[in-house]
C-alpha positions as CSV (number, residue, x, y, z in Angstrom):
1,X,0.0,0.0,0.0
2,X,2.7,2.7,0.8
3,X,4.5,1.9,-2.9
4,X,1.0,2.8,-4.0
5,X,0.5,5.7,-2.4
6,X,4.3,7.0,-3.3
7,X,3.6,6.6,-7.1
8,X,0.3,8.0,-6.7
9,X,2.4,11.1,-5.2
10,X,5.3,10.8,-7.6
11,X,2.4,10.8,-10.7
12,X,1.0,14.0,-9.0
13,X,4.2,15.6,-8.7
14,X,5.0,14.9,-12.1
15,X,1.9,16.2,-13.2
16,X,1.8,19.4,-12.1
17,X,5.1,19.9,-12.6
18,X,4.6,19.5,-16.1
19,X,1.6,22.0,-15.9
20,X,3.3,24.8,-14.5
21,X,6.6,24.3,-16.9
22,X,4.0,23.9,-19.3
23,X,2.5,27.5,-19.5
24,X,5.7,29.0,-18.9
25,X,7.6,27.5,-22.2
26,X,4.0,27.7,-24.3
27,X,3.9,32.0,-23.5
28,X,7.3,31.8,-24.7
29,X,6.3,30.2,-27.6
30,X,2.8,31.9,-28.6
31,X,3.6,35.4,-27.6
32,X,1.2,37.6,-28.8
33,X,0.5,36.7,-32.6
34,X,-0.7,33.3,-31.6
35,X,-2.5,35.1,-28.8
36,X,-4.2,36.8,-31.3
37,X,-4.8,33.8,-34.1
38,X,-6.5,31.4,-30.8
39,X,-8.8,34.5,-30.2
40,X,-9.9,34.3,-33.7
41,X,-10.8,30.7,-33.5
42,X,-12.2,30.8,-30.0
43,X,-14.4,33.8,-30.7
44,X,-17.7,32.9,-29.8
45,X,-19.7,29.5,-28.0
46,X,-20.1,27.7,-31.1
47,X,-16.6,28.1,-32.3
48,X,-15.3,27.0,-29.1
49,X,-17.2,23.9,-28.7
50,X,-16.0,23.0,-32.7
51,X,-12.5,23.9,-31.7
52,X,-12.7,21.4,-28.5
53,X,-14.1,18.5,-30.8
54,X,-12.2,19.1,-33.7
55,X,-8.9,19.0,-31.2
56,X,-10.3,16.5,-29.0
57,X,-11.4,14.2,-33.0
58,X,-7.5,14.6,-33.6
59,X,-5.7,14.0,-30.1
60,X,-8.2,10.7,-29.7
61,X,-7.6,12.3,-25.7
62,X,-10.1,14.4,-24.2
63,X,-7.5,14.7,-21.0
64,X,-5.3,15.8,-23.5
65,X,-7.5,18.9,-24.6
66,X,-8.2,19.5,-21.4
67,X,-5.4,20.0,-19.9
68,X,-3.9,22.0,-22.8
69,X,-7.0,24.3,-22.2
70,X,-6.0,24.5,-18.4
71,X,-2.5,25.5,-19.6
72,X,-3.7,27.9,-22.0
73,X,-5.8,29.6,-19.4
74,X,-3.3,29.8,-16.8
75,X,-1.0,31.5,-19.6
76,X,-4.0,33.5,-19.6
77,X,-3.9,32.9,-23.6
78,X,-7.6,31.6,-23.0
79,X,-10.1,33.2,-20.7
80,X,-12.4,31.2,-18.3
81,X,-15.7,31.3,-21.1
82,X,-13.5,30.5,-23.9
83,X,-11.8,27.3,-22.1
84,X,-15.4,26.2,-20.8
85,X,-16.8,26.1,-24.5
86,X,-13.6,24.2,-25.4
87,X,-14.0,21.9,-22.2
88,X,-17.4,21.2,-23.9
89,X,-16.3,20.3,-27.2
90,X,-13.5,17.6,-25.9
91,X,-16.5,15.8,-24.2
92,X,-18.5,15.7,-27.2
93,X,-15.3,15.2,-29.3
94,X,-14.1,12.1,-27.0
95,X,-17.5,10.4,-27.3
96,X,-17.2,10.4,-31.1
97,X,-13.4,9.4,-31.3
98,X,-13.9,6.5,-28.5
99,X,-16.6,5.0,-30.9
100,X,-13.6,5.2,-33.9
101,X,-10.9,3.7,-31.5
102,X,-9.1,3.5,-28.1
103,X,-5.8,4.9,-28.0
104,X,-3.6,5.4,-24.5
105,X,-1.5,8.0,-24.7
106,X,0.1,8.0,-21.6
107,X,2.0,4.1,-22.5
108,X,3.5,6.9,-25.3
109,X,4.7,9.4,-23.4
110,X,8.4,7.9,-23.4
111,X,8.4,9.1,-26.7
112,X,7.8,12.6,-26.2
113,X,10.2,12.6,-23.1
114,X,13.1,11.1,-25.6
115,X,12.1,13.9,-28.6
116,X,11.8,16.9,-26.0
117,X,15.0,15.9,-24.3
118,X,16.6,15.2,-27.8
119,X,16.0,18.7,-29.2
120,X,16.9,20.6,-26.0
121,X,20.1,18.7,-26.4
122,X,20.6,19.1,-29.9
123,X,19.4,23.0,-30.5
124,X,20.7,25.9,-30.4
125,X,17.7,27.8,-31.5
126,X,16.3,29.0,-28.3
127,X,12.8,28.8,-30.6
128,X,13.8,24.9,-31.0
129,X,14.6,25.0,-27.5
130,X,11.5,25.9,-26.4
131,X,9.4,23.9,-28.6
132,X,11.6,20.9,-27.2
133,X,10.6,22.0,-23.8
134,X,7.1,21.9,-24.8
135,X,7.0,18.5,-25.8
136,X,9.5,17.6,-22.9
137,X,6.8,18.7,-20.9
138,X,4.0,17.2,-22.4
139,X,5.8,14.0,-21.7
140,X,6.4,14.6,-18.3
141,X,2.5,15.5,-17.9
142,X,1.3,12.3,-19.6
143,X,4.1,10.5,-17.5
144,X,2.8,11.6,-14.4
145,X,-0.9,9.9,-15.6
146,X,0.3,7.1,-16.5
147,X,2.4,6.8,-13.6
148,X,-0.9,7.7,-11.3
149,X,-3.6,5.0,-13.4
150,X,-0.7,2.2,-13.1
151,X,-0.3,2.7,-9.7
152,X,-3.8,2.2,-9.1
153,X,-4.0,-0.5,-10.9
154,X,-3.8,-3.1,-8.4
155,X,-6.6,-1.6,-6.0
156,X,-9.1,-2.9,-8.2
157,X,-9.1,-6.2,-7.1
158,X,-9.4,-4.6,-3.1
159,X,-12.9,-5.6,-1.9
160,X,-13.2,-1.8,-0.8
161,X,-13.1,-0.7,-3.6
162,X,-15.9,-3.8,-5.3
163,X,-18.8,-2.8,-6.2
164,X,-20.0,-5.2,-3.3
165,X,-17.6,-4.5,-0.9
């Protein structure tokens, strides 16, 4: 039980982390023209919700969009009405992409840790750099989820935590 509870805690860690790494790198990224070009697409309700099921379609992850809106907003690229449209959207977006397929992300996320890492490494474009921080993060973020549901894993089987139990 305390192995569970330390990944649970590591995941978490990991996780936010990520999130607040996250903002930072992306408002180095966006800056204002991208600022400007997301307000364009988020303008109204209806936009908002397409945006978050279009994105949501595309990432097969609605945890993904999610917490790229919760990024967003706390680079305060997105405001509160704008992220709740999207929000919307990635729910009705994941219930069309799980009827197309099932895809965990977070079993992938080595991959994005490796191709972050490699272009920090590798770059010497502080525009490449940040991008590679980006993705580094990402990683992390869907690391720390992984980490967290895997760790959980075996409590299923706990009769607390049985329907009947």
């Amino acid at each position: 039980m305390t192995e569970i509870l330390l990944s649970i805690i590591a995941g978490l860690v990991l996780f936010l982390f990520a999130i607040n790494n996250l903002s930072e790198s992306i408002r180095s990224i966006v800056g204002d023209r991208a600022s400007d070009w997301i307000k364009k697409f988020t303008s109204n309700t209806f936009n908002n919700l397409l945006v978050g099921t279009i994105v949501t379609i595309l990432l097969d992850s609605s945890s993904a969009v999610i917490i790229i809106t919760i990024v967003l907003v706390n680079s305060q690229i997105l405001t509160f009405k704008q992220a709740m449209g999207i929000v919307l959207g990635a729910n009705v977006g994941t219930t069309m992409s799980s009827q197309i397929i099932a895809m965990n992300i977070g079993k992938y996320s080595p991959i994005l840790l490796l191709l972050g890492f490699l272009l920090l490494l590798i770059s010497k474009s502080k525009k490449v750099s940040d991008f590679g921080k980006v993705i580094l993060y990402f990683g992390v973020l869907f690391f720390g989820l992984f980490t967290m549901e895997n760790a959980v894993e075996p409590l299923k089987e706990e009769n607390f935590f049985l329907p009947n139990g």
